[in-house]
C-alpha positions as CSV (number, residue, x, y, z in Angstrom):
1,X,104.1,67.6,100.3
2,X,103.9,71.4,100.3
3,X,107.0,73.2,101.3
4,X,107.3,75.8,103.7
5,X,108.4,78.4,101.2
6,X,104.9,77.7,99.3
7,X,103.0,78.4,102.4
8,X,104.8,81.4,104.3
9,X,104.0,83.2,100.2
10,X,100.8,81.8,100.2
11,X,99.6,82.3,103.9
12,X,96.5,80.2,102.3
13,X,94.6,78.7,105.1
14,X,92.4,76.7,102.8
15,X,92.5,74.6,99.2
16,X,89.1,76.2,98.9
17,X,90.3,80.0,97.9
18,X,87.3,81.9,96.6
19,X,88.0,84.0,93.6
20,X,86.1,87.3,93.6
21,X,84.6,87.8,90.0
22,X,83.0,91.7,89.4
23,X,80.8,92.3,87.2
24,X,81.3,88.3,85.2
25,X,78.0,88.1,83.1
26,X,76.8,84.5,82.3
27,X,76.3,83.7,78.9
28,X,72.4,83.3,78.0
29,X,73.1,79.6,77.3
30,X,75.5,77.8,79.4
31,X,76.9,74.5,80.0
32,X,77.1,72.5,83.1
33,X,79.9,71.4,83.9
34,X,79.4,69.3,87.1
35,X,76.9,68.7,89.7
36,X,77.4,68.8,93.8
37,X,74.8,67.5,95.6
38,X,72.0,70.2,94.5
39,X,74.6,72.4,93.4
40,X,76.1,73.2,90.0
41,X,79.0,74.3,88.2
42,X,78.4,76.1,85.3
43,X,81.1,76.0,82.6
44,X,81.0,80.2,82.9
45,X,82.0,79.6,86.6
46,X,85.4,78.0,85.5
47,X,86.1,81.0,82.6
48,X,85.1,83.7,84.5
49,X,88.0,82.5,87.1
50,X,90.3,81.4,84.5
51,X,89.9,85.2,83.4
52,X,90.9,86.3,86.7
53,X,94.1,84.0,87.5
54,X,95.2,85.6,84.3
55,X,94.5,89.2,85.1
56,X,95.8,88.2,88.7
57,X,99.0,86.4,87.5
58,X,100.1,86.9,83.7
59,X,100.9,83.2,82.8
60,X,98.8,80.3,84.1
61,X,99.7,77.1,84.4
62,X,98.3,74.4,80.9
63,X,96.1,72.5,83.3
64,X,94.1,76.0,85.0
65,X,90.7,74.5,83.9
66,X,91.2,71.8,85.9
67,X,92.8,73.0,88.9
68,X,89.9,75.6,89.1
69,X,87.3,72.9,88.3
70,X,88.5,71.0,91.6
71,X,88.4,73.8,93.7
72,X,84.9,74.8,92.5
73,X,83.7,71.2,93.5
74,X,85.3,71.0,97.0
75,X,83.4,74.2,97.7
76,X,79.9,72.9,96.4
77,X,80.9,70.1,98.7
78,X,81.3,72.3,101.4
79,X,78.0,74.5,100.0
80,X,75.9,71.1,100.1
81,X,77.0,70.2,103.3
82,X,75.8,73.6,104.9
83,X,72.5,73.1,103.5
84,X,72.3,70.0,105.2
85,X,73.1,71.3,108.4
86,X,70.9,74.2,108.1
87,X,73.6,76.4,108.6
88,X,71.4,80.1,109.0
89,X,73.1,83.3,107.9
90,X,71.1,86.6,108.3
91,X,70.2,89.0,105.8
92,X,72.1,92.2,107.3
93,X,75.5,89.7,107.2
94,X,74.8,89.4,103.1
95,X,73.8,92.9,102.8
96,X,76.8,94.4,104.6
97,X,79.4,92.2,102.6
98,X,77.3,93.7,99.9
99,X,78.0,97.0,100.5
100,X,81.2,96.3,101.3
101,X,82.2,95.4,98.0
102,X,80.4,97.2,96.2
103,X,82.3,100.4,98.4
104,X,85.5,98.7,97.2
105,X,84.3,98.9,93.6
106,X,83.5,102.3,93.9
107,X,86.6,103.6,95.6
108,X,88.7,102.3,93.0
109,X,86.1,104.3,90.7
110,X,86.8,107.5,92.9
111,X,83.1,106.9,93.9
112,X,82.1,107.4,90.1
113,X,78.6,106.1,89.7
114,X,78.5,106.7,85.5
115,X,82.0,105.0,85.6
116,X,81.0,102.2,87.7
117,X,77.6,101.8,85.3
118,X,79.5,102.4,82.2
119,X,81.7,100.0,83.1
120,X,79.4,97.0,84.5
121,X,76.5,98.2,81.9
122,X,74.0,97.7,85.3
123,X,73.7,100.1,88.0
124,X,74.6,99.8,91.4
125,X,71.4,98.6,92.6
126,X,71.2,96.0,90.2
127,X,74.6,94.7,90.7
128,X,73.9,94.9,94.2
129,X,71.2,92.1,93.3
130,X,73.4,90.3,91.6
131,X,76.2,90.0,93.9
132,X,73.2,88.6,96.6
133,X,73.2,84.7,95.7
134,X,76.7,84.4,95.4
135,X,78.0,86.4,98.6
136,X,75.0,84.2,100.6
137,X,76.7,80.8,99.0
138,X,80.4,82.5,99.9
139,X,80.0,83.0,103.5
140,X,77.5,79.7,103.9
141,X,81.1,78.2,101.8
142,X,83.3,79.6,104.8
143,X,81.1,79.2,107.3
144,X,80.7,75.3,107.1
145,X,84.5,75.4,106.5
146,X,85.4,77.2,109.9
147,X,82.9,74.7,111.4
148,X,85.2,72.0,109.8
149,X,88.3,73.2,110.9
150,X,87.2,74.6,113.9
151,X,89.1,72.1,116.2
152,X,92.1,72.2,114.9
153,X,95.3,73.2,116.6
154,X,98.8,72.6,116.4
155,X,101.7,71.9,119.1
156,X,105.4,73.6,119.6
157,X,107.0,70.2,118.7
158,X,104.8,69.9,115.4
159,X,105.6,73.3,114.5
160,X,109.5,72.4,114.8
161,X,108.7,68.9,112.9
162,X,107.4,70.6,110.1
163,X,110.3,73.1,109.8
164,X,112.8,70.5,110.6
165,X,111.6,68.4,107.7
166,X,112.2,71.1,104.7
167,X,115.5,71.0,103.3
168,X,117.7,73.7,104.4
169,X,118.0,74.9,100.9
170,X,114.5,75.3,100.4
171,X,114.0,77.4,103.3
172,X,113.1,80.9,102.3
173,X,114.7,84.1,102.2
174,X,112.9,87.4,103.7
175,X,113.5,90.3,102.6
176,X,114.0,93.6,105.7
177,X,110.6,94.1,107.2
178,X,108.6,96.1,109.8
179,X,105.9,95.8,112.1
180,X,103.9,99.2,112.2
181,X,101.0,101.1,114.1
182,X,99.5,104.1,113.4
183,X,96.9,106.7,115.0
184,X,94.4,108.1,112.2
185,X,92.7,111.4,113.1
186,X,90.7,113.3,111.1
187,X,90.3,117.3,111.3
188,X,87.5,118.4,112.7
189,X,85.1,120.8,111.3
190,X,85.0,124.1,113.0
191,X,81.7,125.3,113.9
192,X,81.5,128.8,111.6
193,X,81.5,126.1,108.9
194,X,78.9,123.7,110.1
195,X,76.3,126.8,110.7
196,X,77.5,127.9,107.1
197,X,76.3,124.5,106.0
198,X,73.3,124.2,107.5
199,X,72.2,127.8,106.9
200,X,72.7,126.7,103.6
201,X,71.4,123.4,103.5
202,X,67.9,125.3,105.2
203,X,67.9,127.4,102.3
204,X,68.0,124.0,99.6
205,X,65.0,122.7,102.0
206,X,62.8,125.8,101.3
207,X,63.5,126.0,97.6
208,X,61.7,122.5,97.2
209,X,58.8,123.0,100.9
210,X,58.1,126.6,99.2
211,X,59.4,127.7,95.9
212,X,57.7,124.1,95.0
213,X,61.2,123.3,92.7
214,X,61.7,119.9,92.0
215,X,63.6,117.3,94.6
216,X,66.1,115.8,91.9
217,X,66.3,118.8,90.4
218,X,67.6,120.3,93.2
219,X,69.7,117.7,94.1
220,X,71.5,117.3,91.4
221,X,72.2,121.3,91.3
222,X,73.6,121.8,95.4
223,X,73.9,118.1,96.7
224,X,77.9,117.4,98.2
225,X,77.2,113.7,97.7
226,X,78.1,113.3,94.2
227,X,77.1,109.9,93.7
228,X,73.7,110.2,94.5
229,X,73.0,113.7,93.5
230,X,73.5,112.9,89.7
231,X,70.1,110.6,90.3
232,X,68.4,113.0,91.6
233,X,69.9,112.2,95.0
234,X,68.1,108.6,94.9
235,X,69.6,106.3,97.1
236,X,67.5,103.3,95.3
237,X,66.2,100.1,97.7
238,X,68.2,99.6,100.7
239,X,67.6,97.6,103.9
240,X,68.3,98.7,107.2
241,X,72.3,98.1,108.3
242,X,73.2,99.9,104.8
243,X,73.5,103.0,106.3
244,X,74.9,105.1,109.6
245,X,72.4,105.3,112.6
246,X,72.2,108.6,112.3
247,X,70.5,108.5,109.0
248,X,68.7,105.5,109.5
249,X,67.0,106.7,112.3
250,X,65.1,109.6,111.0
251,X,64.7,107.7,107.4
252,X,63.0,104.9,109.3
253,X,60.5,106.9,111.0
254,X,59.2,108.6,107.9
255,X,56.3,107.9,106.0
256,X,56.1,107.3,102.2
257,X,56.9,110.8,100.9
258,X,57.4,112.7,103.6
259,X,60.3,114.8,103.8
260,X,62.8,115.0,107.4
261,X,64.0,118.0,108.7
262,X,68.1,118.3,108.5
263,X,69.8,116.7,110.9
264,X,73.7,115.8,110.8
265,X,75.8,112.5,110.1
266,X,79.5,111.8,110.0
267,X,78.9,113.0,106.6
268,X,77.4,116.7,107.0
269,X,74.2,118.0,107.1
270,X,71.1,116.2,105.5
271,X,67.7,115.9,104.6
272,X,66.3,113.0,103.3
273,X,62.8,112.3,101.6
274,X,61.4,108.4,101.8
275,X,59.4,107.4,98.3
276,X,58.7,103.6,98.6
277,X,59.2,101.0,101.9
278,X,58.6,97.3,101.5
279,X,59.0,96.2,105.0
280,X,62.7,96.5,106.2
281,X,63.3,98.2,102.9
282,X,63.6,101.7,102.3
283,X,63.7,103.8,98.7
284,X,65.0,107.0,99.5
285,X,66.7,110.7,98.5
286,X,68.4,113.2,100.1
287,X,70.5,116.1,100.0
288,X,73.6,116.6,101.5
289,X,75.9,119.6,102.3
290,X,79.1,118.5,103.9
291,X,81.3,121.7,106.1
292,X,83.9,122.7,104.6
293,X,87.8,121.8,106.1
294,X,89.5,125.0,106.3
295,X,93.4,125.5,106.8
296,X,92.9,126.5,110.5
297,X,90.9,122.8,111.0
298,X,93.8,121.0,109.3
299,X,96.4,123.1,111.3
300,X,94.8,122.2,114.6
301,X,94.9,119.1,113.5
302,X,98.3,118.8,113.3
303,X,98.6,120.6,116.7
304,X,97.2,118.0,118.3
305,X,98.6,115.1,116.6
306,X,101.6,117.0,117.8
307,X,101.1,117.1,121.0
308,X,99.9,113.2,121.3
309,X,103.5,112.3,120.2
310,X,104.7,114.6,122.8
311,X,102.9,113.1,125.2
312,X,103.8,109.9,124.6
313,X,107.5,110.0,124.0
314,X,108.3,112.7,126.2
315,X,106.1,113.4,128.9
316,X,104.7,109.9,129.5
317,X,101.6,110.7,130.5
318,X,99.7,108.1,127.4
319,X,100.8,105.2,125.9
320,X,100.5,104.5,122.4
321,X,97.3,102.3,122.6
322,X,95.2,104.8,124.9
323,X,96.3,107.2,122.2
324,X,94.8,105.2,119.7
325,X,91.5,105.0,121.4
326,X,91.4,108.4,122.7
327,X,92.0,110.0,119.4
328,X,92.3,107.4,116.6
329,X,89.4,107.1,114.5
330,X,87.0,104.1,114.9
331,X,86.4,103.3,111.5
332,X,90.4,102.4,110.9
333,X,91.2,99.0,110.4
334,X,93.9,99.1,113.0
335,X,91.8,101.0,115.7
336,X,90.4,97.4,117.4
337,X,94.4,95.8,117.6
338,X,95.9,98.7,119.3
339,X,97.2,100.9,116.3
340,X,99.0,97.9,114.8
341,X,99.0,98.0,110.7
342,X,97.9,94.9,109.2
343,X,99.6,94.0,105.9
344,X,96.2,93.4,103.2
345,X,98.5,91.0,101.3
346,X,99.6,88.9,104.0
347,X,97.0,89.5,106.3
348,X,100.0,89.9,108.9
349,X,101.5,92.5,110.6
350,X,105.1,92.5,108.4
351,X,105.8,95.0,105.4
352,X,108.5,94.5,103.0
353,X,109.4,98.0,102.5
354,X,108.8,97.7,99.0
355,X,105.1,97.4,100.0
356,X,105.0,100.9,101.9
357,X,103.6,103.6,100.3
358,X,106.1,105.9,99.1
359,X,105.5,108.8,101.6
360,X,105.6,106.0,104.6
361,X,108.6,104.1,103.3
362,X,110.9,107.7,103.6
363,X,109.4,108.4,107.1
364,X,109.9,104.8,108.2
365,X,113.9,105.2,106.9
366,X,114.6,107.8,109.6
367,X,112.8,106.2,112.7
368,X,115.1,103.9,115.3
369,X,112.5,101.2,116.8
370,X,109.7,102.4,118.8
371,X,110.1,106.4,117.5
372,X,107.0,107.9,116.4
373,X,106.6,110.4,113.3
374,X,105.4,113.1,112.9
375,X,102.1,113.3,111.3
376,X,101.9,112.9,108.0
377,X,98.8,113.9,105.5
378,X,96.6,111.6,103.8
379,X,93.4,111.4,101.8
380,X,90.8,108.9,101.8
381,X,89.1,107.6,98.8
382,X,86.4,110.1,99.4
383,X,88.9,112.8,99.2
384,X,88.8,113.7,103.4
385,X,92.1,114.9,104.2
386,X,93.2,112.7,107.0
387,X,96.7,112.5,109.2
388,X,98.4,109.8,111.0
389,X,101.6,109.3,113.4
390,X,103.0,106.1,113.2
391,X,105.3,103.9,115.3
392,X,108.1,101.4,114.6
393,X,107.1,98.7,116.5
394,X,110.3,96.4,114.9
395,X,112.3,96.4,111.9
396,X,114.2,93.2,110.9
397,X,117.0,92.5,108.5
398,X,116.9,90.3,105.6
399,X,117.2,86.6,106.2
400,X,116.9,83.1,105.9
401,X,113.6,81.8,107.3
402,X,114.7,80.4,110.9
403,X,112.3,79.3,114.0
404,X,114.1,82.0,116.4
405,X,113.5,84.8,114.2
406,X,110.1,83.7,112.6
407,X,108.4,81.4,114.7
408,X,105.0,83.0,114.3
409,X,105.0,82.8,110.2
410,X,106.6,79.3,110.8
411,X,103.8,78.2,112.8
412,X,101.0,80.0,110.9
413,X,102.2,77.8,108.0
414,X,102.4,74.7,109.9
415,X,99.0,75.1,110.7
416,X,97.6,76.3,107.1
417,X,99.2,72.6,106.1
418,X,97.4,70.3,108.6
419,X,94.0,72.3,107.9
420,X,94.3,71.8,104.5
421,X,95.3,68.2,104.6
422,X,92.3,67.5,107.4
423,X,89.8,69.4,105.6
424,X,91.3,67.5,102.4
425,X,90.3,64.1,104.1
426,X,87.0,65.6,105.0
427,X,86.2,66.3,102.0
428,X,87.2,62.5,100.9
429,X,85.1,61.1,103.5
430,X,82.2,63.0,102.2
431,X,82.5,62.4,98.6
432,X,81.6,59.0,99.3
433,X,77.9,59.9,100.3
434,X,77.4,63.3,97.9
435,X,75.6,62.8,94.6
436,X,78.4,64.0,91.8
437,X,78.4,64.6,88.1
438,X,81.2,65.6,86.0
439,X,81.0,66.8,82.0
440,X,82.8,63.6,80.6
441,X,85.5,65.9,78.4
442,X,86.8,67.2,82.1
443,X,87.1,63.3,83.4
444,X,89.1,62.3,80.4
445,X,91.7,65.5,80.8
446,X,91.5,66.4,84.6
447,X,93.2,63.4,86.0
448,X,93.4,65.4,89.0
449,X,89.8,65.1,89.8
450,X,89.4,61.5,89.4
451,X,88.4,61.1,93.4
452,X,85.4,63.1,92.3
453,X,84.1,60.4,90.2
454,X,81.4,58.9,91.8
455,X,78.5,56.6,89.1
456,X,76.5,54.9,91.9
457,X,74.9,57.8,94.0
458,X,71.4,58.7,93.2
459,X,71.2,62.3,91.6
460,X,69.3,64.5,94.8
461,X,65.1,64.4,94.2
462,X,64.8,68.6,94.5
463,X,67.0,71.3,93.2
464,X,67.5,73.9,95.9
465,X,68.1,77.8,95.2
């Protein structure tokens, strides 16, 4: 039986982890390794995870293949099932878990597109289209699994039973940690700068509508979006949902070659040119020029953040939550849970101080619980200058894992344990009836996945995509 120390580490609410894989390219000939249902497993799907427990953990246990071969099965399981139930995802949902990881990919390349195609070997578009099958069979995976587990809920006196049953020397030992929020504000552009850059951007317009220069040409000499303007400013295919409305709007109302007038984004000042649709899909350019932040915007800034903390602690007149929607910024991930910082690790709201980022861990040393910094600088991976104020919200000392102090964690864990073991029966009672081939040389060294083993189901009549 899993101890509690296992799952307050793992906070794993499933058996079924799905391990991302950038950028793995399947050999030309591959093995098959096992068959779900309609579904396979190819024997590239096992190294290219194998790869990334390494990179992820150093040392891996002797019997990895196997381990990872189970967990690959009980999600085709779950894959199969979906088709059967017709679960229905839309295409916006894929695309934007698209882009979302592809934006991932590129921050961590400062937003480098020859990095990011030097290192894959692909561009982004075509990586984009590779990342489409297996992000549609990821959230179809997770979305039969919720369905699964939707039901299941978990009592007080279960909570204490399963605490009460690990032995008191297993129970585990937390280090100090805090709970956090924060209010992110950007500066905002003064206007001297956004005339500057539209003047300017007007000027780019008529060197291509009248000095008849050409678009890529141009937009790889003035454009402030970098990753675009070294194609030209190509944007490649794209369908709607990819992205703002503000861009969307006049990019969808163009016809093939025509070129917009400027109009403004979050971004700055654009003009965009549409080359190719196909239906809801769009090939485009542009040309941006973003204002420039001068000291005086990021000054102001700091005025006002200033004088949000003042009004909070001293003057009363706002709490900390209507701060955070009267002058956070949307896009934050704590801006929808009132300000409060959720740890990416855990994917709760405690930080071991060794988890802080250095510049927040010596602000957090000097505030008493429920004090408020003062703002402190920032830049995103984009390189905006941003500024936040944060708030103790608790800070606790280090201790041994006890319901009074950490009944939410305690109960979290309780429930991650009777998901797992009711989706683990699920996934027994379905074996029975599921169509499953193994490669031999994994049945005669996996004992693990000897439940798998089923001879007398007929293999399915039609292979689905």
């Amino acid at each position: 039986m899993t101890t509690l120390n296992t799952f307050l580490i793992t906070c794993c609410l499933s058996v079924l982890c799905l391990l991302p894989g950038y950028g793995q390219e399947r050999r030309l000939i591959d093995e098959v390794t096992g068959t779900v249902g309609a579904e396979i497993i190819l024997r590239s799907d096992i190294e290219s995870q194998l790869a990334y427990m390494q990179a992820q953990r150093g040392s891996i246990p002797p019997n990895a293949r196997c381990l990872i071969l189970d967990n690959l099965l009980g999600q085709n399981l779950l894959l199969h099932q979906a088709r059967i139930d017709s679960i229905v995802i839309s295409d916006d949902e894929v695309e934007a878990q698209i882009s979302a990881r592809v934006d991932r990919i590129l921050a961590l390349m400062n937003n480098d597109y020859q990095q990011f195609e030097d290192y894959y070997g692909k561009t982004v578009s075509e990586i984009r289209g590779e990342f489409r099958e297996p992000i549609q069979n990821q959230i179809l995976i997770e979305r039969m699994q919720n369905q699964v587990l939707s039901a299941i809920t978990i009592t007080p006196e279960e909570v204490r039973t399963f605490f009460n049953r690990v032995p008191k020397d297993s129970l585990p030992y937390f280090n100090s940690e805090v709970e956090l929020a924060e209010i992110v504000y950007y500066p905002k552009v003064n206007e001297t700068q956004k005339q500057q850059a539209y003047v300017q951007l007007s000027q780019i317009r008529k060197m291509i509508t009248e000095d008849q220069r050409d678009f890529a040409e141009v937009a790889s000499e003035y454009s402030d979006d970098l990753g675009s303007a070294r194609l030209g400013g190509d944007l490649g295919w794209q369908k709607r949902g990819t992205f703002v409305p503000e861009f969307e709007s006049v990019a969808y109302n163009l016809e093939p070659g025509e070129m917009s007038d400027i109009f403004e984004s979050p971004f700055g000042y654009h003009f965009v040119q549409l080359l190719e649709r196909r239906g809801n899909l769009l090939h485009t350019r542009h040309i941006l020029i973003a204002p420039k932040i001068e000291q005086a915007d990021l000054d102001l800034a700091v005025h006002v953040l200033d004088s949000v903390r003042m009004a909070i602690t001293r003057d009363s007149t706002m709490t900390f939550e209507e701060a955070v929607k009267n002058f956070g910024d949307e896009n934050s991930t704590s801006y929808n849970n009132g300000g409060r910082m959720l740890n990416p690790k855990s994917g709760n709201t405690f930080f071991e101080i060794g988890d802080l980022d250095h510049r927040l861990f010596f602000v957090i040393d000097t505030l008493q619980e429920n004090q408020i910094s003062s703002p402190i600088a920032y830049q995103d991976p984009t390189g905006k200058v941003y500024y936040q104020l944060v708030k103790l919200l608790s800070r606790s000392r280090p201790h041994k894992a006890s319901l009074k102090t950490d009944y939410s964690r305690i109960r979290e864990a309780a429930l991650a344990e009777k998901k797992n073991e009711y989706l683990d029966e699920w996934i027994q009672d379905h074996i029975a009836n599921t169509y499953i081939e193994i490669d031999p040389s994994f049945q005669k060294t996996c004992p693990n996945i000897d439940r798998w083993i089923q001879p007398n189901i007929d293999a399915p009549s039609t292979i689905k995509p």
